[in-house]
C-alpha positions as CSV (number, residue, x, y, z in Angstrom):
1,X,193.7,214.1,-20.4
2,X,195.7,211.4,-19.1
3,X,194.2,208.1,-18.1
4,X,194.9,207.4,-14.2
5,X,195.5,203.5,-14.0
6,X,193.7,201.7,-11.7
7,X,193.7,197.5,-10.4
8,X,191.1,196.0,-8.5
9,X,191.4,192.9,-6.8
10,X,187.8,190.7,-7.1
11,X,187.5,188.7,-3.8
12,X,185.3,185.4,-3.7
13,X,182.8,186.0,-0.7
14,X,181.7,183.0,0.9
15,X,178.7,182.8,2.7
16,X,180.3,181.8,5.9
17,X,181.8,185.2,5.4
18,X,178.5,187.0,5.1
19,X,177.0,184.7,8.0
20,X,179.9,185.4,10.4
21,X,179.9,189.0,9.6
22,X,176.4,189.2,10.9
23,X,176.9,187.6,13.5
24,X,179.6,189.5,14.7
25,X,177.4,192.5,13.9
26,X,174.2,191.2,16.1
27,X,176.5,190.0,19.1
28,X,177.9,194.2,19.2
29,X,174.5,195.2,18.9
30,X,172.7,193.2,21.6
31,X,175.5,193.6,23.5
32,X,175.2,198.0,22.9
33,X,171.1,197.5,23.6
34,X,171.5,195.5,26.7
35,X,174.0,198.0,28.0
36,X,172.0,201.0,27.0
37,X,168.9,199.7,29.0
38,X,170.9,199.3,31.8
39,X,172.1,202.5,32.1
40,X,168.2,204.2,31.3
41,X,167.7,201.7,34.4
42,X,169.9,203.1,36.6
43,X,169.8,206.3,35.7
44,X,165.8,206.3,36.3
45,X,166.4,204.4,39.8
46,X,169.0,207.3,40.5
47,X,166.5,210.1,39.6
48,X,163.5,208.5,41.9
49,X,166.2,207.6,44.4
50,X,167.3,211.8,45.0
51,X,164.3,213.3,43.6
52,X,161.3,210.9,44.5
């Protein structure tokens, strides 16, 4: 069987990599959550508004 040749490049991570890739990840979800409670809000003042 014939070997398939493969290269992988090693990357130094930083921390401030790591730290700013978090950070981008919290700001997205916060900004998801916030969103998403808005909308349960509305929709809930929508369904006591036409079906009170």
């Amino acid at each position: 069987m014939a070997d398939a040749p493969q290269h992988i490049d090693f990357v130094e991570v930083k921390a401030k990599d790591i730290i700013a890739e978090r950070q981008t990840g919290w700001a997205m979800f916060t900004r998801a959550t916030a969103w998403g409670i808005g909308a349960i809000v509305v929709l809930l003042i929508a369904l006591k508004l036409f079906f009170g």
